[in-house]
C-alpha positions in Angstrom: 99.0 149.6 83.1 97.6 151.5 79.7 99.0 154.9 80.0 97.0 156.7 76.6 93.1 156.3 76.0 93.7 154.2 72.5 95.9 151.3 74.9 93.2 151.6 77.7 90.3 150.5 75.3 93.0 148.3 73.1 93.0 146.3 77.1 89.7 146.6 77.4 88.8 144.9 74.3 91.7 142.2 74.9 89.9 141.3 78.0 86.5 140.5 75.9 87.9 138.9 73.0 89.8 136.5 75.1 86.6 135.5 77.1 85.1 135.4 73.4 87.9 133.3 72.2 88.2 130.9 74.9 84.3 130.1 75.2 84.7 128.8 71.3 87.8 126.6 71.5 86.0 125.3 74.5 83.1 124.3 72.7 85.2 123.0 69.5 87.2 120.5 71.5 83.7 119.7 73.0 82.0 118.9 69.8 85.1 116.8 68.8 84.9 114.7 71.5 81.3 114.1 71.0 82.1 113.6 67.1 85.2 111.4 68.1 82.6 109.4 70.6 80.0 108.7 67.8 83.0 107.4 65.2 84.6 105.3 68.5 80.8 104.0 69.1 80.3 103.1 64.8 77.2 105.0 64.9 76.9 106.1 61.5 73.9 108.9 62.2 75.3 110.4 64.8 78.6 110.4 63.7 77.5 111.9 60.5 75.4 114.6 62.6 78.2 115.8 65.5 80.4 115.9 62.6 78.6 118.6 60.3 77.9 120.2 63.8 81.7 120.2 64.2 82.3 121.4 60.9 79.6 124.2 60.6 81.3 125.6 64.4 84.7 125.5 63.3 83.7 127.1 60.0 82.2 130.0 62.3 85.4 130.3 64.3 87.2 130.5 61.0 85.1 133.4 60.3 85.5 135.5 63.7 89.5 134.7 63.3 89.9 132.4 66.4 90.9 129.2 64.1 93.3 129.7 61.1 91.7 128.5 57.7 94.3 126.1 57.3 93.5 124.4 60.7 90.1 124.3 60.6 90.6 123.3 57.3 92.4 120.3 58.4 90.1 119.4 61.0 87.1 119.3 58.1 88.8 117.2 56.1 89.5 114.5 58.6 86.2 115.0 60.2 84.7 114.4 56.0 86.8 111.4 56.3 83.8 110.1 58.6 80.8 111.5 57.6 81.0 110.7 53.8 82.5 107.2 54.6 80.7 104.5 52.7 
């Protein structure tokens, strides 16, 4: 247990951002299953809409600090891959 005020609040806030943190991966790996479905399918329009959908949440995560840059910046390209595809 926290013994000073600054490690009690530090544990508080652990406690939210965890709940934050784990409600976003969750709906990343969702989207990318229902990106990955559309490309599986060769739907062209709704590949090309989960995947900016995919893309604009994992830019947001990138921004709150739950996906590194580099990740998510992996993940874009190979999701561009599909939605730019000729």
């Amino acid at each position: 247990m926290a013994n000073t005020k600054s490690a009690i609040k530090a544990a508080r806030k652990a406690v939210r951002f965890t709940l934050r943190n784990k409600a976003l991966k969750t709906r990343l790996k969702s989207l990318n299953k229902a990106f990955n479905a559309a490309v599986a399918a060769k739907n062209g329009a709704a590949a090309k809409a989960a995947g900016m959908a995919y893309v604009s949440a994992m830019d947001r995560a990138v921004k709150s600090g739950v996906v590194h840059r580099n990740a998510a910046g992996h993940a874009k390209s190979r999701a561009a891959k599909h939605i730019f595809a000729k």
